[in-house]
C-alpha positions as CSV (number, residue, x, y, z in Angstrom):
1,X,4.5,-21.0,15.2
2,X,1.1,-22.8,15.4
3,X,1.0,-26.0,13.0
4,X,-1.7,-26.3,9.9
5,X,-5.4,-26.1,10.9
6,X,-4.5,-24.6,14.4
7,X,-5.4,-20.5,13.4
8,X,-5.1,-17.5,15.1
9,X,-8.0,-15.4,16.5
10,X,-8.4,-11.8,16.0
11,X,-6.2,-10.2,18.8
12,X,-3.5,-12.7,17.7
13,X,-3.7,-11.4,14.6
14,X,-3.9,-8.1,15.6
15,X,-0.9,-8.6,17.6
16,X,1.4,-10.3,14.6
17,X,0.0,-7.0,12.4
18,X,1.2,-4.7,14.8
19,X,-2.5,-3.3,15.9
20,X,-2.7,-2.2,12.2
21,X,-5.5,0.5,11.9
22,X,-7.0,-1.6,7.9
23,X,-7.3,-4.9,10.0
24,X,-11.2,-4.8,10.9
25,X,-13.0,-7.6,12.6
26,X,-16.7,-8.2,12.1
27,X,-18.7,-10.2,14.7
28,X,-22.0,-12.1,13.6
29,X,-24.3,-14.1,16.1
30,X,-26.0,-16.3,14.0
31,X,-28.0,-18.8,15.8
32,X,-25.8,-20.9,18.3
33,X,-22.9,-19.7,15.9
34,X,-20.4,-16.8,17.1
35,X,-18.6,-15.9,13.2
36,X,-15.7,-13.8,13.5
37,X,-14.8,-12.1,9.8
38,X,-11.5,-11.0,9.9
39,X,-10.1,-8.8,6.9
40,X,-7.7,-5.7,5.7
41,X,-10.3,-2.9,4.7
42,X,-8.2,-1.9,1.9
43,X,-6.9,-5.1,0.4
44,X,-10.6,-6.5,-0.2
45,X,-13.6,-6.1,-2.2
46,X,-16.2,-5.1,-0.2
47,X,-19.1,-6.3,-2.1
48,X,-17.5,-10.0,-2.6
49,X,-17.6,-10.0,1.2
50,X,-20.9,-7.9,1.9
51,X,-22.6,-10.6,-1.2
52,X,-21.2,-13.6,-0.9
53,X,-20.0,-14.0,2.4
54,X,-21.8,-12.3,5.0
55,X,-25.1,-12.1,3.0
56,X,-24.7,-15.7,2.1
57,X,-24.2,-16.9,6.0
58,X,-27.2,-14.7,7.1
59,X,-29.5,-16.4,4.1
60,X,-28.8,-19.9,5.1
61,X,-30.5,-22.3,7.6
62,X,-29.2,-22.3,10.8
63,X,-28.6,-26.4,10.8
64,X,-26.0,-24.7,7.9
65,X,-24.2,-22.6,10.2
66,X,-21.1,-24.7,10.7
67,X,-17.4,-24.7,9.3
68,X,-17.7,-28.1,7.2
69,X,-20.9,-26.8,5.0
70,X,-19.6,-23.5,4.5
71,X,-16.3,-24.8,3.1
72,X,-18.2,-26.9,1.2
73,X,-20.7,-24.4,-0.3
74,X,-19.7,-20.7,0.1
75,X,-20.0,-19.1,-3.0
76,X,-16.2,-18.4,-3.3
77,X,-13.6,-19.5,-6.1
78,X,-10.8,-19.8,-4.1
79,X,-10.6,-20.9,-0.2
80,X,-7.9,-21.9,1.8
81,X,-8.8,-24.4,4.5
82,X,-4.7,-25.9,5.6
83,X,-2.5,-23.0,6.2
84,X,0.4,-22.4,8.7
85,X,1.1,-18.9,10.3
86,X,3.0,-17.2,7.8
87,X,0.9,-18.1,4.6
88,X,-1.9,-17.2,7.0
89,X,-0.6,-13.4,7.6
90,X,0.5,-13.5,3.8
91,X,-2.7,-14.5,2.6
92,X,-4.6,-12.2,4.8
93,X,-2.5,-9.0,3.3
94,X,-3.0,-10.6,-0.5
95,X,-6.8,-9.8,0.4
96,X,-7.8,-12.9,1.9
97,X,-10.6,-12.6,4.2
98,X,-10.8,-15.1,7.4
99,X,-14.3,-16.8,8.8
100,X,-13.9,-18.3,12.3
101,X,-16.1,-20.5,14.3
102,X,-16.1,-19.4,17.6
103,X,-17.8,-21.9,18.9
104,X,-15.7,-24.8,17.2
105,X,-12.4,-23.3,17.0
106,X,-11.9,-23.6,13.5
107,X,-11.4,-21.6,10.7
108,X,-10.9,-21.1,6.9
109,X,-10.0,-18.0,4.3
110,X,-11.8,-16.9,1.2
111,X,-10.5,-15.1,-1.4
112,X,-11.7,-11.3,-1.6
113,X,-9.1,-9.2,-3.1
114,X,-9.6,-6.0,-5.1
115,X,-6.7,-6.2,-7.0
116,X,-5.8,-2.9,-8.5
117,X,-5.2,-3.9,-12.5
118,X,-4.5,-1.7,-15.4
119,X,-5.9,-2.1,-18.8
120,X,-4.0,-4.0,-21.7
121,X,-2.3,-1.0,-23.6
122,X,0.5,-0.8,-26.3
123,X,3.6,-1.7,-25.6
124,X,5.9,1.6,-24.7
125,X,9.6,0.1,-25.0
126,X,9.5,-2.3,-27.7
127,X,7.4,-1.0,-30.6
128,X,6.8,-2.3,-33.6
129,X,5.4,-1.2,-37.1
130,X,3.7,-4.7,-37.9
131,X,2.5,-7.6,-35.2
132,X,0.2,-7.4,-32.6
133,X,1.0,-4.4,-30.2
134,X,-0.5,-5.1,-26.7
135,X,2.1,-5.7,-23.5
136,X,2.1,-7.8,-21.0
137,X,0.5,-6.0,-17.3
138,X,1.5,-6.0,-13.7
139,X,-1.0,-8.6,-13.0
140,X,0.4,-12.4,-13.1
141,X,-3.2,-13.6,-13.6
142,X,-3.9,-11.3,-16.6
143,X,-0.4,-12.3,-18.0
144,X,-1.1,-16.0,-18.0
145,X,-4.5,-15.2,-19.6
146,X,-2.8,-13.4,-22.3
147,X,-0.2,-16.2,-22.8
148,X,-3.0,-19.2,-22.8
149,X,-5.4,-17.6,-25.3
150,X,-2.5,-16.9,-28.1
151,X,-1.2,-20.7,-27.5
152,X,-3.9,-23.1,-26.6
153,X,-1.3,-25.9,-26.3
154,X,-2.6,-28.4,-23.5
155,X,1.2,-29.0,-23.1
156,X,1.6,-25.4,-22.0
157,X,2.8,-25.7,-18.2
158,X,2.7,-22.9,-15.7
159,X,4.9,-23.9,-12.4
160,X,4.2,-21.9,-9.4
161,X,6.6,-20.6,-6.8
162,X,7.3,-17.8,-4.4
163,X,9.9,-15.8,-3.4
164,X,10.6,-13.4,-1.3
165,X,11.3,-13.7,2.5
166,X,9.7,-10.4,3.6
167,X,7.6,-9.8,1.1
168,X,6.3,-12.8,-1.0
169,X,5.5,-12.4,-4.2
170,X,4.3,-15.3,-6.8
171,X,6.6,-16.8,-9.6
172,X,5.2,-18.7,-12.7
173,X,7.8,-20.8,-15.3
174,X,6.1,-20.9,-18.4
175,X,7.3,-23.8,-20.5
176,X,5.9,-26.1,-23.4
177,X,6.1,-29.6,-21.6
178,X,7.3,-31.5,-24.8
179,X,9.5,-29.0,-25.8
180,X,11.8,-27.3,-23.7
181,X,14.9,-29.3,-22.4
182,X,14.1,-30.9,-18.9
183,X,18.0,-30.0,-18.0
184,X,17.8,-26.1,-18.6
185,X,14.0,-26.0,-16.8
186,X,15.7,-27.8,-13.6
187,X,18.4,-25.3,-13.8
188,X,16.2,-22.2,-13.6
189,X,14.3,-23.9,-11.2
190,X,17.4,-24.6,-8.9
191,X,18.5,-21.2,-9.3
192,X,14.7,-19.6,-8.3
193,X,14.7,-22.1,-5.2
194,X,18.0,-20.7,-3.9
195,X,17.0,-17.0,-4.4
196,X,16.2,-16.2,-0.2
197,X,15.8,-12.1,-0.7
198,X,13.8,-9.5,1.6
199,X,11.7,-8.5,-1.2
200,X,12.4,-9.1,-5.0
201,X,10.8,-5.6,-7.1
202,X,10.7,-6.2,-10.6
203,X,11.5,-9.1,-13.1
204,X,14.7,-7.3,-14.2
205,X,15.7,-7.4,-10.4
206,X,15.0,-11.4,-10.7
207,X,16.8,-12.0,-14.0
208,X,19.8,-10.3,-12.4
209,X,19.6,-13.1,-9.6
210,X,19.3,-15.6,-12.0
211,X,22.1,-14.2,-14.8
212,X,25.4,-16.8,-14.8
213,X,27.8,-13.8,-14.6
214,X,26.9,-11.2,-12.4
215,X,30.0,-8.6,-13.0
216,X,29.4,-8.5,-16.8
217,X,27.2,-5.4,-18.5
218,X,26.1,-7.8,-21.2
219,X,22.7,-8.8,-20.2
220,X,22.1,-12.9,-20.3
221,X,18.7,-12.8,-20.1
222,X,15.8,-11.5,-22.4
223,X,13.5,-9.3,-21.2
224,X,10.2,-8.3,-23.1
225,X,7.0,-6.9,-22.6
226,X,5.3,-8.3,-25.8
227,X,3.5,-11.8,-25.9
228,X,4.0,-12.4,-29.4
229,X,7.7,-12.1,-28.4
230,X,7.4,-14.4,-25.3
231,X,5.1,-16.9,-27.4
232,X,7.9,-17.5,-30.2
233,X,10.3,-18.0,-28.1
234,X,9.0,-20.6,-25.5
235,X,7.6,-22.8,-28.8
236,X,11.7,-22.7,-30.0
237,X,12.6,-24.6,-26.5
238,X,13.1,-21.8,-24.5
239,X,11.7,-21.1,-20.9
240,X,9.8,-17.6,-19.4
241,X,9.6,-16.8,-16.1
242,X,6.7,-14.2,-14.9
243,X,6.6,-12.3,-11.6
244,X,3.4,-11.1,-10.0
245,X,3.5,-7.2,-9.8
246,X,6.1,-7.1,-13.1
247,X,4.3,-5.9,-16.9
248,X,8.1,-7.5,-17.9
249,X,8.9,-12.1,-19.1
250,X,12.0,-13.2,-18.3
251,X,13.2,-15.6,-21.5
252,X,16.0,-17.6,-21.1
253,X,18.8,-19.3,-22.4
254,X,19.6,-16.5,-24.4
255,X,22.5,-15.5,-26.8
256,X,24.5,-12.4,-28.2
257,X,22.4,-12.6,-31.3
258,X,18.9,-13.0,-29.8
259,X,19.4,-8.8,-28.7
260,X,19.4,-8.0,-32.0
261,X,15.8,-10.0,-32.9
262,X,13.0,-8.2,-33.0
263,X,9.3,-9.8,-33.3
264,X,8.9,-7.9,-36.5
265,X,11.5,-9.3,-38.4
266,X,8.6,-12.6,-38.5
267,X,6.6,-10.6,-39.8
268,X,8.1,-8.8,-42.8
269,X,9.1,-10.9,-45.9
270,X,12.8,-12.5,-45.6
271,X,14.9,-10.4,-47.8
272,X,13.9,-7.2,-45.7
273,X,14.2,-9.3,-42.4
274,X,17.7,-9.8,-43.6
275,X,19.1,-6.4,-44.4
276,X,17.5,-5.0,-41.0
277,X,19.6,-7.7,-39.4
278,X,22.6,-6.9,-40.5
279,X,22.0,-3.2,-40.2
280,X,21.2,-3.5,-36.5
281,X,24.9,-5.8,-36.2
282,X,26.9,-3.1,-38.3
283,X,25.4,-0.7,-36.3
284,X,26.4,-1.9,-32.9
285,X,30.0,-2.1,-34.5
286,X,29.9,1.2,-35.4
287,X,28.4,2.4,-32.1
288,X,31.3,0.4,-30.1
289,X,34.6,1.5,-32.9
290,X,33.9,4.6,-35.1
291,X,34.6,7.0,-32.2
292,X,37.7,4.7,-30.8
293,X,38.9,4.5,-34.8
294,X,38.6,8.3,-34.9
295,X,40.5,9.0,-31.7
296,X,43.7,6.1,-33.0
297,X,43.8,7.6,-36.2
298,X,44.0,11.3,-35.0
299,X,46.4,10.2,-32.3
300,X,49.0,7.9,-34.0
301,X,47.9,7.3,-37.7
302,X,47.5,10.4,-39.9
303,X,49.0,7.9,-43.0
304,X,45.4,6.3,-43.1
305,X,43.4,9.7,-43.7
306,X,43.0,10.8,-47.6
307,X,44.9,14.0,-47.4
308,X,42.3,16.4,-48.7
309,X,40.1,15.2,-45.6
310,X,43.1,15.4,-43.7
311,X,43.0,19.2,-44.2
312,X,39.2,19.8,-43.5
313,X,40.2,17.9,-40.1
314,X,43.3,20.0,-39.6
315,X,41.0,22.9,-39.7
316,X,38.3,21.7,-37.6
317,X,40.8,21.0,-35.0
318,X,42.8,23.9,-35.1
319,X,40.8,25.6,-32.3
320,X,40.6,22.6,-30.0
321,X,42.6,22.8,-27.1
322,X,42.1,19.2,-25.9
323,X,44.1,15.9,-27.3
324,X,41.2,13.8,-29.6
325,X,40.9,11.1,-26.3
326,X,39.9,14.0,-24.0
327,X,37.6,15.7,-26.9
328,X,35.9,12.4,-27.6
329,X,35.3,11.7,-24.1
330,X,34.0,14.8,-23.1
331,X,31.1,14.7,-26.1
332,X,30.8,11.1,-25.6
333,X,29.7,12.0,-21.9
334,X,27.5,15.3,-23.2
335,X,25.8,13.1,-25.1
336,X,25.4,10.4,-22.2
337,X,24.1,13.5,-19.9
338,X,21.2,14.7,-22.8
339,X,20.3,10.8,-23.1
340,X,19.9,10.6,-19.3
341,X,18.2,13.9,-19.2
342,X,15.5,13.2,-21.8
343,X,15.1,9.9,-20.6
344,X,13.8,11.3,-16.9
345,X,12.2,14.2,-17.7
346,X,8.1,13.9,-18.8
347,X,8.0,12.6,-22.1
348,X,7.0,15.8,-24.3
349,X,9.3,17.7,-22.5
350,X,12.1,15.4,-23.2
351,X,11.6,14.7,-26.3
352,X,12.5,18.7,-26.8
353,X,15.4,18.5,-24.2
354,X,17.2,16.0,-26.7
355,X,16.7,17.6,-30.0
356,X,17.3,21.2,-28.9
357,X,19.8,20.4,-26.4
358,X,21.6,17.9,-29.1
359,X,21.7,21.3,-31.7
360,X,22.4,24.0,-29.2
361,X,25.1,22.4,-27.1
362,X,26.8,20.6,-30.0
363,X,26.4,24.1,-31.9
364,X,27.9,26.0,-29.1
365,X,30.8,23.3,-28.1
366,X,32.0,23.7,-31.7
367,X,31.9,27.8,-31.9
368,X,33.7,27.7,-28.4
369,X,36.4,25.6,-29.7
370,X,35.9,22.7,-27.1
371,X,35.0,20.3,-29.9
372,X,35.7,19.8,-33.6
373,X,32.4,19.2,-35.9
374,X,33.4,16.3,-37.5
375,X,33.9,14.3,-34.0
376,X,30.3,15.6,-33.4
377,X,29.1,13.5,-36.4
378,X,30.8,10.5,-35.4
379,X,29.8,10.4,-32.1
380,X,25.9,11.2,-33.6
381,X,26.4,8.0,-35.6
382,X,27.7,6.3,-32.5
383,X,25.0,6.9,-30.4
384,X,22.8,6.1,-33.1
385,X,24.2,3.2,-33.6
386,X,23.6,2.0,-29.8
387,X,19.8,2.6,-30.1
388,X,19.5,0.4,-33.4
389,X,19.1,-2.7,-30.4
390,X,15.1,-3.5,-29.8
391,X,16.5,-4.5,-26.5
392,X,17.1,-1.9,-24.3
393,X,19.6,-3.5,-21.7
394,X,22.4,-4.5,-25.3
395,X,21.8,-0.7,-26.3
396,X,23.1,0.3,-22.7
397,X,26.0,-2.4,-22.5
398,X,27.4,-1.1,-26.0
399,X,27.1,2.3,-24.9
400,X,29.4,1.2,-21.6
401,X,31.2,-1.2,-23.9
402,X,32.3,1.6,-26.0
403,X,34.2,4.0,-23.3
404,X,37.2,1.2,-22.8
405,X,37.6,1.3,-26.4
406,X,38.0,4.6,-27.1
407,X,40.4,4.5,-23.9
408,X,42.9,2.4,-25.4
409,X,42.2,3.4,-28.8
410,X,43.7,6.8,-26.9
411,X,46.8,5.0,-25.8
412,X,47.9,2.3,-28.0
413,X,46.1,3.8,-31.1
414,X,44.5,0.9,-33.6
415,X,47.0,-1.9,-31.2
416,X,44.8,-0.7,-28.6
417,X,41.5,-1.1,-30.5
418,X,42.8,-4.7,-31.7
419,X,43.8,-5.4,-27.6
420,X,39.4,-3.9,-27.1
421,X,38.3,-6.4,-29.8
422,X,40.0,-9.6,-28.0
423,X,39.1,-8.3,-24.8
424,X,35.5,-8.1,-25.7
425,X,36.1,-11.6,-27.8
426,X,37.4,-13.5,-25.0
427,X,34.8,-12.4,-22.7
428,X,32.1,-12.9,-24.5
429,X,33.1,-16.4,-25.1
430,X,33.1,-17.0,-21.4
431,X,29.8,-16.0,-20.7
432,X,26.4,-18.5,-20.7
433,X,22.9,-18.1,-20.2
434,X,21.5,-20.7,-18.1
435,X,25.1,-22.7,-18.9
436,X,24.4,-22.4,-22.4
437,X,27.0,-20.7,-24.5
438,X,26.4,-17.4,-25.3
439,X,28.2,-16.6,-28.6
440,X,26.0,-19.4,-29.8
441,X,25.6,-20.5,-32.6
442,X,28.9,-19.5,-33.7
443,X,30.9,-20.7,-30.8
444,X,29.9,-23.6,-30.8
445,X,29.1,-23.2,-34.4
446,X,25.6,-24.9,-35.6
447,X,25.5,-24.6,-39.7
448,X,21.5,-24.8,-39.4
449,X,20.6,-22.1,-36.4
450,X,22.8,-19.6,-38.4
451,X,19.1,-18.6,-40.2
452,X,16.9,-18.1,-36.1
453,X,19.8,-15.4,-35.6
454,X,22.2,-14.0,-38.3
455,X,19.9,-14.2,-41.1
456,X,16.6,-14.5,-42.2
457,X,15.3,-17.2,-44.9
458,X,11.5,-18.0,-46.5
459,X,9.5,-19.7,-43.9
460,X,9.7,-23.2,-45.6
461,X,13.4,-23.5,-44.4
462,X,11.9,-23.7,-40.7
463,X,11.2,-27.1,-40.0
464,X,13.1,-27.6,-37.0
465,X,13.8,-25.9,-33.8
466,X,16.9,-24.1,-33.2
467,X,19.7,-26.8,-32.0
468,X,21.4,-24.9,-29.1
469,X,18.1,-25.0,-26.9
470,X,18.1,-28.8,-27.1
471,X,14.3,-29.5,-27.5
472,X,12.4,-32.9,-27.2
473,X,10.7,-32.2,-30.2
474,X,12.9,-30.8,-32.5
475,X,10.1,-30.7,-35.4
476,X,8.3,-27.3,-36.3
477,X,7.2,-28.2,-39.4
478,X,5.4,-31.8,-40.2
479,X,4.7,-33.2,-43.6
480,X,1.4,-34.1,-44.0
């Protein structure tokens, strides 16, 4: 490996690529000069280096034509002058086009890339009926853009790393210098350093890498796609990460509750904030114990049913020739298949897959006797209940969460629902998010960050910062 300032030449290059058929070489005699331009055709923007690089060079006088005055003066934002061989080949396939001298042996890169970006559009997984409803893209450069004109803090930091053995891809911590807590922030920083992958995809792939436990389901890190979203919480303490190539922020520490926020509850008055709060919470417990309650009480306790619904059971499940743990299964996994189904098929056409599939196959699974009709509304409420989370990853851990339950619900009846319940307790409590509790702020309990995550309360209640993240300034709200 050559050292810093001691570049390849064009066949060396062509040698480390592999004699790739993009990599073009364009030879200018200008004066005494001999200019090699070395580039990727398809990484570059050919007018950048047609206008102000090769146009530029042949403009100039010919005293000019040396490597210190062009570094100096080409007309290009970004140039990379000290460089060792594998930023070199990096930089040359980010769309970095390379000018040697020949005649001095020297040599420096300029930045030409075309970079293929899509236009800011509204967010597709996390919509909302109030608040601003752009998304983030899969350009880093565009995301920080987005990030700095919504919060012109000059405190707002951006910390730059890469990762990524193979392929190298850029990483910016986005923090609030006098706010977030300098222990968490070396923490993620730690964990980033220590990440030594071929290639890392997608943000989700990177918050897996950085998650505490990696055999739970319960997801310990946010992820979101809206700046509003990303802007609240990094001005409460907390830390994003963005990944070049990724329209989703990593947010983190996070907590049980925090999945159950959405950015609109900011923006609707209190009260309503409130009741949608405890909706979405009552609905995840429905989603994880009505079809387990069903199967224990079917099972083992027919003393807890009224007995005129008894009888409307008893005839629903005449027919059935399956005990209620196999019945619930089986349309607990019918409706998992017509999720999944919908889910990848083209939008318009699933959207039609998973009403008319839901009617006809729950229609013809209780005509055929596989099924009684009142398990198929309780599983409809469970399922339900699972999509009530904004985010998508707590949705699909209750989903998984709710299988065990209905398991031992099967067995042990409501002792094994009780034995689900301190399962699910006592794991939870284990679990941290960038080794901060997760269950918090019940466990450990903090009176004053009950109102960031249970509740909502009038905005004049809000004049600190939520405890658990530990920020410098703890002060949202200053009297005047």
């Amino acid at each position: 490996m050559k050292s810093k300032n001691d570049f390849l030449d064009y066949q060396e290059i062509r040698t480390v690529l592999n004699d790739s058929p993009d990599l073009m070489c364009r030879k200018m005699e200008l004066g005494r000069q001999t200019i090699q331009i070395v580039f990727m055709k398809n990484l570059i923007n050919q007018e950048v280096l047609n206008e102000y690089v090769i146009k530029y060079m042949q403009t100039i006088p010919e005293k000019h034509l040396n490597y210190t005055y062009l570094v100096n003066n080409i007309p290009i934002e970004e140039i990379k002058t000290e460089i060792e061989k594998n930023e070199f080949i990096s930089s040359l396939l980010k769309g970095f086009s390379y000018i040697y001298f020949l005649n001095e042996k020297k040599g420096f890169m300029v930045n030409c890339n075309n970079t293929l970006e899509r236009s800011i559009e509204k967010a597709e997984t996390e919509s909302l009926v109030y608040g601003p409803k752009i998304s983030f893209t899969e350009s880093l450069s565009s995301n920080i853009k987005i990030i700095r004109q919504n919060l012109n803090d000059y405190n707002l930091c951006t910390d730059s790393l890469t990762i990524g053995e193979r392929v190298k891809k850029e990483v910016r911590i986005v923090y609030i210098k006098d706010i977030a807590n300098d222990e968490t922030l070396n923490n993620l920083k730690e964990r980033l350093e220590k990440i030594k992958p071929d290639n890392i995809n997608d943000s989700s792939v990177l918050a897996q890498c950085l998650e505490d436990d990696h055999y739970t389901f319960f997801p310990q890190l946010l992820l979101t796609e809206l700046p509003d979203r990303f802007i609240y919480s990094i001005l409460n303490g907390r830390i994003g990460v963005f990944m070049d190539g990724s329209p989703v922020a990593i947010i983190g520490p996070a907590n049980f509750f925090s999945f159950f926020e959405s950015t609109e509850d900011i923006y609707l008055r209190w009260s309503l904030s409130t009741f949608i709060r405890f909706t979405r919470i009552f609905a995840m417990i429905v989603s994880l114990f009505l079809t387990a309650f069903y199967v224990a009480t079917m099972t083992y306790h027919f003393e807890l049913i009224p007995s005129k619904l008894l009888i409307i059971i008893g005839q629903s499940r005449s027919q059935v020739p399956f005990p209620p743990l196999l019945e619930a299964l089986l349309l607990e996994l019918l409706i998992e298949l017509l999720r999944e189904a919908g889910a990848r098929l083209p939008s318009k056409v699933g959207q039609t897959m998973g009403i008319v599939g839901g009617i006809v196959v729950g229609q013809a699974t209780v005509e055929a006797g596989l099924t009684s009709n009142i398990l198929i509304i309780i599983v409809a409420f469970s399922a339900l209940g699972a999509f009530l989370a904004p985010i998508y990853e707590m949705g699909t851990a209750i989903r998984i969460a709710r299988f065990p339950c209905i398991i031992l619900a099967g067995l042990w009846g409501l002792n094994g629902i009780m034995i689900s319940v301190c399962i699910l307790m006592v794991h939870l409590l284990k679990l941290t998010s960038l080794n901060k509790p997760y269950l918090a702020p019940l466990y450990p309990f903090r009176k004053e960050d009950l109102k960031y995550f249970l509740f909502r309360l009038p905005h004049h209640f809000y004049t600190k910062r939520p405890v658990i993240n530990r920020t410098k300034d703890t002060i949202r709200i200053r009297e005047r």
